[in-house]
C-alpha positions in Angstrom: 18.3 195.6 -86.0 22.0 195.2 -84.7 23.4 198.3 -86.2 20.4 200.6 -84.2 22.1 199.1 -80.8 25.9 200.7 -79.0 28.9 198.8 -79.2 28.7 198.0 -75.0 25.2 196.6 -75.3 26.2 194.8 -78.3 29.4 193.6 -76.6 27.4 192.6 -72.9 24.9 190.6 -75.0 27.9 188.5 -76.5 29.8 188.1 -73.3 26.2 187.4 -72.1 25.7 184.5 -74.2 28.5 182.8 -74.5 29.8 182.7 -71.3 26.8 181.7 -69.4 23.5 181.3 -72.9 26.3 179.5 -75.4 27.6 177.2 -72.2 24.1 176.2 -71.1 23.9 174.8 -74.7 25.8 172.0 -73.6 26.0 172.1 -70.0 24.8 169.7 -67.5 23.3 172.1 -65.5 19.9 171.4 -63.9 16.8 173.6 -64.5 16.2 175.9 -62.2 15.8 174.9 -58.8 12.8 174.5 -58.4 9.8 173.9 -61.0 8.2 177.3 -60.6 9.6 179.7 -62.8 9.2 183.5 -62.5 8.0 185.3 -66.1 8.5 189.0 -66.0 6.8 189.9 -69.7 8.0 193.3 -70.9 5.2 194.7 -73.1 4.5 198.2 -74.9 1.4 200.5 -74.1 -1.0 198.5 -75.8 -4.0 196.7 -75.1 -3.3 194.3 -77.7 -0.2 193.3 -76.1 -1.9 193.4 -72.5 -5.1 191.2 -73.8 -2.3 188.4 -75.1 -0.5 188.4 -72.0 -4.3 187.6 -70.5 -4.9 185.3 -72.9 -1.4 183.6 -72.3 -1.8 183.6 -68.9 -5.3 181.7 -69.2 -4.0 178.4 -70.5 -4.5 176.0 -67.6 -1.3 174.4 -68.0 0.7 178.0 -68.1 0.2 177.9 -64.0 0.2 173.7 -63.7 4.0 174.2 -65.3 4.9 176.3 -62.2 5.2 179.8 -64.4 4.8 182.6 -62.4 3.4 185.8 -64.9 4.0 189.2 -64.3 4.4 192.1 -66.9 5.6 195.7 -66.9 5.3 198.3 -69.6 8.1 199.4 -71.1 9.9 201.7 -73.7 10.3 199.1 -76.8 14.2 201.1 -77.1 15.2 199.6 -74.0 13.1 196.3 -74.1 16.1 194.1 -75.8 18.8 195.4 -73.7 16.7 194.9 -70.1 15.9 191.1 -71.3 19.6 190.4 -72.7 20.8 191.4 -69.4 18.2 189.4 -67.1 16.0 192.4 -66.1 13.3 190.4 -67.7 12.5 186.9 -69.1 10.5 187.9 -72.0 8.6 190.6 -74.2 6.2 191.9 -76.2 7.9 194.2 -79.3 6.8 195.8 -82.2 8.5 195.0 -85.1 9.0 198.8 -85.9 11.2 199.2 -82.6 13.8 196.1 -84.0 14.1 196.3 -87.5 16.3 198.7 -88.8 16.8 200.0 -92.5 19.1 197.0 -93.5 16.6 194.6 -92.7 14.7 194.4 -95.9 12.1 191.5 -94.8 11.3 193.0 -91.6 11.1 196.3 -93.5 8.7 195.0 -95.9 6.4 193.3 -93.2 5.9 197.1 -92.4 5.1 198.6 -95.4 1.9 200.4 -96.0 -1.3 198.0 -96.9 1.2 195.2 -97.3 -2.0 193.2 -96.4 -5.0 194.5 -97.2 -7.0 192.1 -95.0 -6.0 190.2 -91.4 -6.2 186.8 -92.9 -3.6 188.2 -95.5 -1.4 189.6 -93.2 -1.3 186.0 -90.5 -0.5 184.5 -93.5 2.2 186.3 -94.6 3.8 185.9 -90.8 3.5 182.3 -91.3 5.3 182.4 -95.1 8.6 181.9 -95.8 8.5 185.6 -95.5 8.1 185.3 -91.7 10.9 182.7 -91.4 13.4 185.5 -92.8 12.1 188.3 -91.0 13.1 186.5 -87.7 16.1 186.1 -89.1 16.5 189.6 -89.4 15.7 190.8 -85.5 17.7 187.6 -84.6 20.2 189.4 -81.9 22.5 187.4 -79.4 20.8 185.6 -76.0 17.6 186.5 -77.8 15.1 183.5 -78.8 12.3 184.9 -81.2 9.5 182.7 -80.6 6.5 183.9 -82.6 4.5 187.0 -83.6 2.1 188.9 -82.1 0.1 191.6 -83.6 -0.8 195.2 -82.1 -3.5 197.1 -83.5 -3.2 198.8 -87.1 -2.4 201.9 -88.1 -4.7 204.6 -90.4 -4.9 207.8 -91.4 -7.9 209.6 -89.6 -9.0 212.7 -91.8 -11.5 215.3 -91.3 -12.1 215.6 -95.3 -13.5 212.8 -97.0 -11.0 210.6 -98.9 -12.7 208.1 -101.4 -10.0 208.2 -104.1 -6.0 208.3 -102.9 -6.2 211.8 -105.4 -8.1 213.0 -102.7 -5.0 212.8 -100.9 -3.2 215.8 -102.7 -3.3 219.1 -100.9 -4.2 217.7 -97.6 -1.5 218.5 -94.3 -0.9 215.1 -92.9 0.4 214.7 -89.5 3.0 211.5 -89.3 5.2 210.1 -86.9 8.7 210.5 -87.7 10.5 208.0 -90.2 7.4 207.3 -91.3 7.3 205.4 -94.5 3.8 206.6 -95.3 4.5 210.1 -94.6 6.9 209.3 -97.8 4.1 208.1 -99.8 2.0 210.6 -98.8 4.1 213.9 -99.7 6.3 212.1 -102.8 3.5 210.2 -104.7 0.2 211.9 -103.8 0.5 215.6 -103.2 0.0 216.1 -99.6 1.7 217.8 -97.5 3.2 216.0 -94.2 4.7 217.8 -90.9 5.6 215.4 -87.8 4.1 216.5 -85.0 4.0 214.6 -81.1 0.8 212.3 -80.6 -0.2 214.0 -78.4 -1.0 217.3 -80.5 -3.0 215.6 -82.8 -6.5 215.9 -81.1 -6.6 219.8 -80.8 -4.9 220.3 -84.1 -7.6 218.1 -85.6 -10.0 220.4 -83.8 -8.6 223.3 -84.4 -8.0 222.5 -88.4 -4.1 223.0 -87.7 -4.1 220.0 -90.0 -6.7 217.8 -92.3 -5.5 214.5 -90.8 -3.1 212.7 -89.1 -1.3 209.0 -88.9 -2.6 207.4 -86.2 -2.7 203.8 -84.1 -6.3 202.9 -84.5 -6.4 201.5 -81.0 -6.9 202.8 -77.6 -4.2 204.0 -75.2 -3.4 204.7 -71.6 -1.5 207.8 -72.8 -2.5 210.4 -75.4 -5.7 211.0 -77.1 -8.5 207.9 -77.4 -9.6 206.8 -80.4 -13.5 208.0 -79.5 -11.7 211.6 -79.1 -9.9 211.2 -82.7 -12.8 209.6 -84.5 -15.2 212.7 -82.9 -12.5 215.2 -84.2 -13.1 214.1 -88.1 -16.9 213.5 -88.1 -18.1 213.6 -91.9 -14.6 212.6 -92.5 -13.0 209.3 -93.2 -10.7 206.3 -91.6 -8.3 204.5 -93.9 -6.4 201.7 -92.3 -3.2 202.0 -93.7 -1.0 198.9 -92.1 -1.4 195.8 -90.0 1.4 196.2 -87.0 3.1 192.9 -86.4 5.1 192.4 -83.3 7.5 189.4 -81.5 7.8 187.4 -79.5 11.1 187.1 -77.6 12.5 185.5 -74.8 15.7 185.7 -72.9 18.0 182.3 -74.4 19.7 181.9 -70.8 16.2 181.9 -68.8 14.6 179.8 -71.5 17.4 177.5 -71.0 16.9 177.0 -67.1 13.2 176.1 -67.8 12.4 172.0 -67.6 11.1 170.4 -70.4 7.9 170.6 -69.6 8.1 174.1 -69.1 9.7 174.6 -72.9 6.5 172.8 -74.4 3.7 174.6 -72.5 5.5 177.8 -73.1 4.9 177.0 -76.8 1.9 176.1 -76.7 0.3 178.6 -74.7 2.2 181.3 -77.1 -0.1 179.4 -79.7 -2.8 179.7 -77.9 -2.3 183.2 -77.4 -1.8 184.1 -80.7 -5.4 182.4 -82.1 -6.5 184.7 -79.1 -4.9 187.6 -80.3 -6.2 187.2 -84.1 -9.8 187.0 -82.6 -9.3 190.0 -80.7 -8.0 191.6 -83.5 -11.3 190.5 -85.7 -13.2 192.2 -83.1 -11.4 195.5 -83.1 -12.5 196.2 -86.5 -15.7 195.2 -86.6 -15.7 197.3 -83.8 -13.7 200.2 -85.6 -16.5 200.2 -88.7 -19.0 200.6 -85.8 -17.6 203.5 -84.3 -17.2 205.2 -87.7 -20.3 204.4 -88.8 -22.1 205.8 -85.5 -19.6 209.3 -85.9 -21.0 209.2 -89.7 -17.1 208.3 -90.6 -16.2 206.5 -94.3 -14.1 203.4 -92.9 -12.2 202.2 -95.7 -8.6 200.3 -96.4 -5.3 202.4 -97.9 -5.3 199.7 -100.8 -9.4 199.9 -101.6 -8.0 203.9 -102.8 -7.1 203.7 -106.1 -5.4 206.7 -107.3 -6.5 208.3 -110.7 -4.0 208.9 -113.3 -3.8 211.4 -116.0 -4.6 208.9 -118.7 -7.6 207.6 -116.7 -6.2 204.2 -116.0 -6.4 203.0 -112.2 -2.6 202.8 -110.3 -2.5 200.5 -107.7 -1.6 201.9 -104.0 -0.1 198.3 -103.8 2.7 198.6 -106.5 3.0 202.3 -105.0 4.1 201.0 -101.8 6.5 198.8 -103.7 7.9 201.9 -105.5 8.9 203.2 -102.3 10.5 200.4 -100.8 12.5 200.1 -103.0 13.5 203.9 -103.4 15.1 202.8 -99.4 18.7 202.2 -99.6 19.5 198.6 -98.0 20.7 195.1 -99.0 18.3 192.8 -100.6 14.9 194.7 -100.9 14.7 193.4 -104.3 15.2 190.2 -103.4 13.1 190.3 -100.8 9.9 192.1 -103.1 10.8 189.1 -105.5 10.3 186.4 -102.3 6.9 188.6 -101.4 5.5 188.4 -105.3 5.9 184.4 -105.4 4.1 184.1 -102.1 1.1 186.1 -103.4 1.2 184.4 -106.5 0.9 181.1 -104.3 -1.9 183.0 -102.8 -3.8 183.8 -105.6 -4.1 180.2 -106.6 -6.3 177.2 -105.4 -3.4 176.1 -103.3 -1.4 172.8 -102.2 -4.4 171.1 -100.5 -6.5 170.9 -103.6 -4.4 169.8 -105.9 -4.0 166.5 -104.1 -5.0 163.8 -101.8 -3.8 163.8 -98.1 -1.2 161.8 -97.5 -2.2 158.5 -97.0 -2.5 156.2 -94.6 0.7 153.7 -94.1 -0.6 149.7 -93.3 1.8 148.5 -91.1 0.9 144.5 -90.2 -1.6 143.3 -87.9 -0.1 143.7 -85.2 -1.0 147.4 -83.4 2.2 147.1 -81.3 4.1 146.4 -84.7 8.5 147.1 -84.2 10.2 147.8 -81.3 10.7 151.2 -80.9 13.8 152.5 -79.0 15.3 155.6 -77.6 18.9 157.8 -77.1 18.9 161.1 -75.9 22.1 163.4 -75.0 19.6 166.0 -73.5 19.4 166.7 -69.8 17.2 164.4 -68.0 15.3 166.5 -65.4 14.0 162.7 -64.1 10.2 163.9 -64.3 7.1 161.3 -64.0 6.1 162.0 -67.4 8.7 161.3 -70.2 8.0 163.9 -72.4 8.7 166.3 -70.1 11.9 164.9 -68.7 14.4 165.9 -71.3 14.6 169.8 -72.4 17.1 171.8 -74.8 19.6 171.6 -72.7 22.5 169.0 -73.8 24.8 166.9 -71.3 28.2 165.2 -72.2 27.2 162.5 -70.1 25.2 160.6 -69.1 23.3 159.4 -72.3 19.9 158.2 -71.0 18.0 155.6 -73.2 14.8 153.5 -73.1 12.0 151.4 -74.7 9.0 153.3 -76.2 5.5 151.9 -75.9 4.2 151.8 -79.5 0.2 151.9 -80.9 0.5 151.8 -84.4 -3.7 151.0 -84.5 -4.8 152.6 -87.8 -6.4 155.6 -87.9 -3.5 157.9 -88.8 -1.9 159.3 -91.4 1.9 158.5 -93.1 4.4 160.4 -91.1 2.0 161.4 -88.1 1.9 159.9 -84.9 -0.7 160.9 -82.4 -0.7 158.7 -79.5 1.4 159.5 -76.3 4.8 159.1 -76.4 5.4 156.9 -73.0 8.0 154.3 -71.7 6.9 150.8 -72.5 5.5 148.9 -69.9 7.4 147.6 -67.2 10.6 149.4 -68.0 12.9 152.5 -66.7 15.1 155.1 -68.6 18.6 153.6 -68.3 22.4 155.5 -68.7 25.4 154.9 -70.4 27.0 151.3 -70.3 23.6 150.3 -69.3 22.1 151.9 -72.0 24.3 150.1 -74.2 23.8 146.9 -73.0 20.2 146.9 -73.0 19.9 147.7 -76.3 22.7 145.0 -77.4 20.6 142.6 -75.8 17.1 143.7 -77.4 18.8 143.8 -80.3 20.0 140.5 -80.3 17.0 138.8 -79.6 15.0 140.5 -82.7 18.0 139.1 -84.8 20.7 141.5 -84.3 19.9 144.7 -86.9 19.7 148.1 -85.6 17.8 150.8 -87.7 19.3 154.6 -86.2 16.4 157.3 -87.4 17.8 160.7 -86.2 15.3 163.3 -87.0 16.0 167.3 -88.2 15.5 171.1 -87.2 13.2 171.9 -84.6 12.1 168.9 -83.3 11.6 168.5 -79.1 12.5 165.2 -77.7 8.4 164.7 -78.0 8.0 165.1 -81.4 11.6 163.2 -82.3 9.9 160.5 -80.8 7.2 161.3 -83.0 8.8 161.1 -85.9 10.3 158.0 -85.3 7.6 156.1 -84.1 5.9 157.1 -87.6 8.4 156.0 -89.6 8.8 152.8 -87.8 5.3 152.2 -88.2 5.0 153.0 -91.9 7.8 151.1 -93.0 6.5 148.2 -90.9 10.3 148.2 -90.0 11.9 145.0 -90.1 14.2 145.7 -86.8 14.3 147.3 -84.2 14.5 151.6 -84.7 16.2 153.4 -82.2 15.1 157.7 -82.1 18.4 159.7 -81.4 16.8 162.8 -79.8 20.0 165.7 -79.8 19.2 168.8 -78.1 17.5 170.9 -80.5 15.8 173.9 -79.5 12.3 172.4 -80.7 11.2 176.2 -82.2 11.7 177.7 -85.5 12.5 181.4 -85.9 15.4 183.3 -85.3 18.7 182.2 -83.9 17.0 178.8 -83.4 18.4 177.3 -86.5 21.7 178.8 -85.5 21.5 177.0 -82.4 20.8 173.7 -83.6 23.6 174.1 -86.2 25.8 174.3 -83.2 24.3 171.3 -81.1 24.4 169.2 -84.0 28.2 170.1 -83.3 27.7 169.0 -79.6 26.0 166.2 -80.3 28.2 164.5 -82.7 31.1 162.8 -80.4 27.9 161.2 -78.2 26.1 159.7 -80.9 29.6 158.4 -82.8 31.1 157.1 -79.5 27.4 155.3 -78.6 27.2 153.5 -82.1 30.8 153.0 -82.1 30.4 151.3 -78.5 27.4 148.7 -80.0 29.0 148.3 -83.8 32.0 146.8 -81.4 29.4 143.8 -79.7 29.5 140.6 -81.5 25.8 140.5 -81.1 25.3 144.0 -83.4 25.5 142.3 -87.3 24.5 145.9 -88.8 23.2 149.3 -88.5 21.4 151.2 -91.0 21.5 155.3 -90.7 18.4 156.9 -91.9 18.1 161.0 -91.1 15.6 163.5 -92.2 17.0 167.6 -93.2 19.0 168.6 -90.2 19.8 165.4 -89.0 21.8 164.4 -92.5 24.7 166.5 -91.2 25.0 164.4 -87.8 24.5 161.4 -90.4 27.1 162.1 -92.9 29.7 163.1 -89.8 29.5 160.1 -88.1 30.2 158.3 -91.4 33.2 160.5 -91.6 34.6 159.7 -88.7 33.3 156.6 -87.0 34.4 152.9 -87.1 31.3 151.5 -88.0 31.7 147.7 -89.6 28.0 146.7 -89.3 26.6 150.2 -91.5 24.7 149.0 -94.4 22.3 151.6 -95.3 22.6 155.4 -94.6 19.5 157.1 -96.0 19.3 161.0 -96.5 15.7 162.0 -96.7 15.7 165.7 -97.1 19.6 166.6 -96.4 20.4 169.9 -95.1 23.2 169.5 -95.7 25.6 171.5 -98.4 25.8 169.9 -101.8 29.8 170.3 -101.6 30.5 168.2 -98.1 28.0 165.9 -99.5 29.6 165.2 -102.5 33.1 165.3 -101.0 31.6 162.7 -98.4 31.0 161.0 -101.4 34.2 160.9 -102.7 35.3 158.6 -100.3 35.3 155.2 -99.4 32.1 154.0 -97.8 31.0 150.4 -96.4 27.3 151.7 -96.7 25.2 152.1 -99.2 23.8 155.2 -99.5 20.4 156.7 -100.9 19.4 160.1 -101.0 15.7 161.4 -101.1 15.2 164.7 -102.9 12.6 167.3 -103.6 12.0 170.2 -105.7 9.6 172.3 -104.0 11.3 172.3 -100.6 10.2 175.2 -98.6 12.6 174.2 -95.3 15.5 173.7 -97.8 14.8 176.9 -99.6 15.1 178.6 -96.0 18.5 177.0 -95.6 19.6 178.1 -99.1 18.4 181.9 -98.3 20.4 181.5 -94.7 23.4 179.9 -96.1 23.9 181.1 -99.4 24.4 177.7 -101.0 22.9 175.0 -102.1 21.4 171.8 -100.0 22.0 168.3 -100.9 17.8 167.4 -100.8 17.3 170.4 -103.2 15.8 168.4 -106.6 15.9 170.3 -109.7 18.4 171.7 -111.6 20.5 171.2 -108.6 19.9 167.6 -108.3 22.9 165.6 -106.8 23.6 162.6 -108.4 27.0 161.0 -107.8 28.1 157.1 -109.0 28.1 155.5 -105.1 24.6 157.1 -104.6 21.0 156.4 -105.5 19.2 159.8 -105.8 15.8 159.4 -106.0 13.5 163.0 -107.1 10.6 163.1 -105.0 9.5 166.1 -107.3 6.7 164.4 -108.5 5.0 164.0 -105.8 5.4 167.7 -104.5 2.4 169.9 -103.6 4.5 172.9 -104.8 6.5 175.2 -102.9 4.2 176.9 -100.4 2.9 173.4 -99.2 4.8 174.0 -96.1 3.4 177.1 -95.3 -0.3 175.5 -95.9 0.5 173.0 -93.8 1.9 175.2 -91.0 -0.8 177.4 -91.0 -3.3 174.3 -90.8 -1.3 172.5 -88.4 -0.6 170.3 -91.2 3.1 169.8 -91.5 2.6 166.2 -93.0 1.2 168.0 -96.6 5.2 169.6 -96.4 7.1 169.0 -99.7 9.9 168.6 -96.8 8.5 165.8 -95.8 7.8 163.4 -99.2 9.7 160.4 -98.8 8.3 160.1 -95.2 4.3 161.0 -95.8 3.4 160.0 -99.1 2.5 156.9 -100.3 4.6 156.2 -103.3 7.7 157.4 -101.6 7.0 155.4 -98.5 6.6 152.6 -100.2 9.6 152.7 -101.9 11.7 153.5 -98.6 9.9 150.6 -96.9 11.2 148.2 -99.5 14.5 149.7 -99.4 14.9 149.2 -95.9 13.1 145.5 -96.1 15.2 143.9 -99.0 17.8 146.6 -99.8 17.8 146.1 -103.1 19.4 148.9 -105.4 17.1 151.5 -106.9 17.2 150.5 -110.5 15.2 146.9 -109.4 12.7 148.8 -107.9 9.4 150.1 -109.4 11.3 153.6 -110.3 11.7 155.7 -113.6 15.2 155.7 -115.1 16.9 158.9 -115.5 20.3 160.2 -116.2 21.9 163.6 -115.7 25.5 164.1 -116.7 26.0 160.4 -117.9 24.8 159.2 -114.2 22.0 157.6 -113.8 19.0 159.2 -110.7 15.3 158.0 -110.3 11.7 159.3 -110.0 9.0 158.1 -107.9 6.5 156.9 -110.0 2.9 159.4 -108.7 -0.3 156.8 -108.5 -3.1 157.8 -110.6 -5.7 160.1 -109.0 
């Protein structure tokens, strides 16, 4: 996408975002000055993109959060530049007007009859797949924050096409560029000119040409889809492609919104996007019947299969392939490779039948079960509600801290909380030395042991809390667990990972000076680290660096962190001792590897790390397989994640719970003994089912 954009724009994003995007990262700037927020949506000519606008617009809370919408159509070449700049917040764009011919993913999203169904095509957006094409239209002081999808695209003809042989001979009209228009004249026979959209209705009519590439969809501007379906009568309609779109928003003016603003934003792009899907279920139904009432075949590019000479049947699938590959650019191979495992993944029964949910964690019978406390170096916007007082936006000071209300009743499942996330009764949020000092005094009283949990990527301070409060409860923990919430982002997809990297950076002298300030209290006797993926790194730095007498345990459940600082971390001296959890199939970990180009310390495998001052313990047997993320995702699910083992299923749960109870050393507890280069690791034992 990058190389399709001048040198000055390229340059006035940069300046852009790091002299006023990259310092709001860390900044104690307030949101913006009051709780409304203007929302100027830039958005192509499409009614697609105007119905999920509508549909955003709808959710109750969009207008309760103070968000005032307003869209304007807009040229897609100039959308990123006008949003980079301020112009407006946020927009609509087709993937087609981002992606340029380096970016393999995004350019294999767009291939022809990629999907040959909508159910197909979602799914692939919510794959790994989709994680790396946001990776590819990442650009700077741009946040890519979902897809959307704009009608499809199809080939309208005035002679009847029932075989893709039927193809040969025939003049095609195509847009220019058109990847089709290549498949069309190199692999079938016809002949393609690239004529304005506008044309295309009289030469239709006039039989200047046979047929012509088309959107299937209405517009404000050119011919209507009644006029081009009327033009081919006795004909036929092939959709060819879906056409997936994002989501962006401007980094700085996401930034300035509160908290509460960041969450409903979220979820009323959710919403939108289950909107969009349904509207999208409708158009072709609707499609079929207007082809069917013109006496039109409707029919999909990939239901064509060509004839060959030898009378076996080609598939239009592997001939889109073909052609992708013929591109030049970086990484199509890989990329086709990464799009085969997925299908493969597809064709079979899939991670949520080939076992039980996770299962429910007892935790005592007590329903208020541990304390549960807070630390957050996000701005505090001071709201009512406490979820929504603490946004993206990181401050050096003050740290603000609290008590958590806790309601670990049964009903839910290991690693998921679903009550509220409130303050417990009776108490405030406090700041700095009163922070520490309340906490040194709970502490005490419950016997002085601290348990840190500081959870990974993407996580708002909500569902840090969350994650927390699960653990807690599933563990039954036998101290108190304090939640350190750093400033991530809370979204997944583009430069969001690249922003948490950094405040993971930013975050690290808070935490380290806030533990260093309780390890120093006479009434602290130990702290215990335990982190999940992203939050290993800010783990294994503090253990670096700070002067922490008291650590006992630090436990790595899912590292993201590389296997070479992991093992030099443990080449040195350490007063803890230190267990790490580890999975094979580990979709989030595999994302890293792609991003980084190295290996990740909770990768099981034959990358396992195993090192003599660690117990490594392989989750692998518990794994759902590698797609279990996306699944889970799509299903709203993200408990079924192999990323997730040691904190959602039962045997591995178990196992942390008496780890953190009794601390005893993994070769006393109920584990299988293995040994890879002379050092010994351990397997979690599956229960029978």
């Amino acid at each position: 996408m990058n190389a399709r954009r001048n040198i000055s724009n390229r340059l006035l994003m940069a300046a852009m975002f790091f002299a006023v995007g990259g310092a709001s990262l860390c900044s104690g700037a307030g949101p913006a000055s009051a709780q409304s927020a203007r929302m100027l949506i830039a958005i192509p000519d499409s009614s697609s993109a105007e119905q999920f606008v509508a549909a955003f617009e709808q959710v109750p809370d969009v207008a309760e959060a103070g968000f005032s919408v307003e869209t304007r159509i807009m040229p897609p070449n100039v959308v990123l530049d006008a949003m980079a700049s301020g112009v407006v917040d946020a927009a609509l764009v087709p993937l087609a007007a981002v992606a340029g011919g380096e970016d393999a993913y995004a350019q294999l999203l767009l291939q022809p009859q990629l999907a040959d169904t909508l159910d197909e095509q979602i799914g692939l957006q919510g794959s790994l797949l989709g994680s790396a094409v946001m990776s590819d239209v990442e650009s700077e002081g741009l946040l890519p924050l979902g897809f959307w999808n704009d009608a499809p695209s199809g080939i309208v003809s005035s002679v009847p096409i029932v075989a893709a042989t039927d193809l040969q001979g025939l003049k095609v009209r195509t847009p220019s560029n058109s990847a089709l228009g290549a498949m069309l004249r190199d692999d079938y026979g016809a002949s393609t000119v690239e004529w304005a959209f506008s044309e295309v209705y009289p030469a239709l009519r006039n039989g200047a040409i046979d047929a012509a590439e088309v959107p299937l969809a209405q517009r404000s501007s050119g011919p209507s889809l009644n006029d081009l379906v009327g033009a081919v009568q006795g004909g036929s309609i092939i959709r060819t492609r879906f056409n997936p779109g994002v989501v962006f928003a401007g980094l700085e003016w996401y930034l300035t919104l509160t908290a509460k603003q960041q969450r409903v934003l979220g979820e009323a792009i959710r919403e939108a996007q289950a909107g969009n899907v349904a509207e999208l279920q409708e158009h072709e139904e609707a499609l079929a019947a207007i082809a069917s009432t013109a006496r039109v075949n409707y029919t999909t590019f990939r239901q064509l299969d060509a004839q060959a000479p030898d009378g076996t049947r080609e598939d239009i699938g592997e001939k889109a392939r073909e052609l992708y590959l013929r591109e030049d650019g970086l990484g199509r191979a890989d990329a086709l490779h990464l799009l085969e495992m997925i299908e493969g993944a597809r064709r079979g029964t899939g991670p949520l039948d080939r076992r039980s949910d996770a299962s429910p964690v007892e935790s005592g019978d007590d329903a208020a079960g541990p304390m549960v406390l807070f630390a957050t170096d996000r701005r505090d916007d001071r709201g009512s509600v406490l979820i929504d007082r603490f946004p993206a936006a990181g401050v050096s000071s003050p740290i603000s801290c609290g008590r958590l209300a806790t309601d670990f009743s049964p009903g839910d499942d290991a690693g998921v909380y679903t009550r509220p996330v409130e303050l417990y009764a009776g108490t405030a949020v406090d700041t700095d030395e009163t922070c520490v000092q309340r906490i040194r005094d709970l502490v005490f009283e419950t016997g002085g042991r601290l348990i840190v949990m500081i959870p990974g990527f993407a996580n708002t301070f909500e569902t840090a809390m969350k994650r927390g409060l699960s653990f807690a409860r599933d563990v039954d923990a036998p101290a108190p667990v304090l939640i350190w919430s750093w400033p991530s982002l809370g979204i997944t997809g583009g430069r969001s990972y690249s922003s948490d990297e950094a405040k993971i950076g930013f975050s690290r002298p808070h935490l380290e000076a806030f533990l260093e300030a309780l390890a120093a209290m006479p009434e602290i006797s130990r702290i215990d680290l335990v982190s999940h993926s992203m939050g290993g790194r800010l783990a294994s730095l503090i253990q670096e660096t700070a002067t922490l007498a008291p650590l006992k345990l630090a436990i790595y459940v899912a590292p993201d962190v590389p296997t070479l600082s992991f093992a030099q971390r443990y080449g040195l001296p350490s007063h803890a001792e230190a267990t790490l959890y580890a999975s094979k199939s580990d979709y989030a970990l595999t994302v890293s590897e792609w991003k980084h180009k190295d290996e990740r310390a909770g990768r099981a495998g034959a990358q396992l790390f195993v090192a003599g001052r660690l117990d490594t313990i392989d989750t692998s047997t518990l794994d759902r397989g590698f797609f279990s993320c996306m699944w889970g995702f799509l299903r709203a699910r993200w408990n079924i994640c192999d990323h997730y083992n040691a904190l959602t299923r039962a045997e591995a749960v178990a196992d942390l719970r008496r780890l953190v109870h009794f601390g005893d050393p993994a070769e006393k507890r109920d584990l299988r003994k293995r040994t890879k280069r002379g050092l010994p690791y351990y397997e979690v034992e599956p229960a029978e089912f």
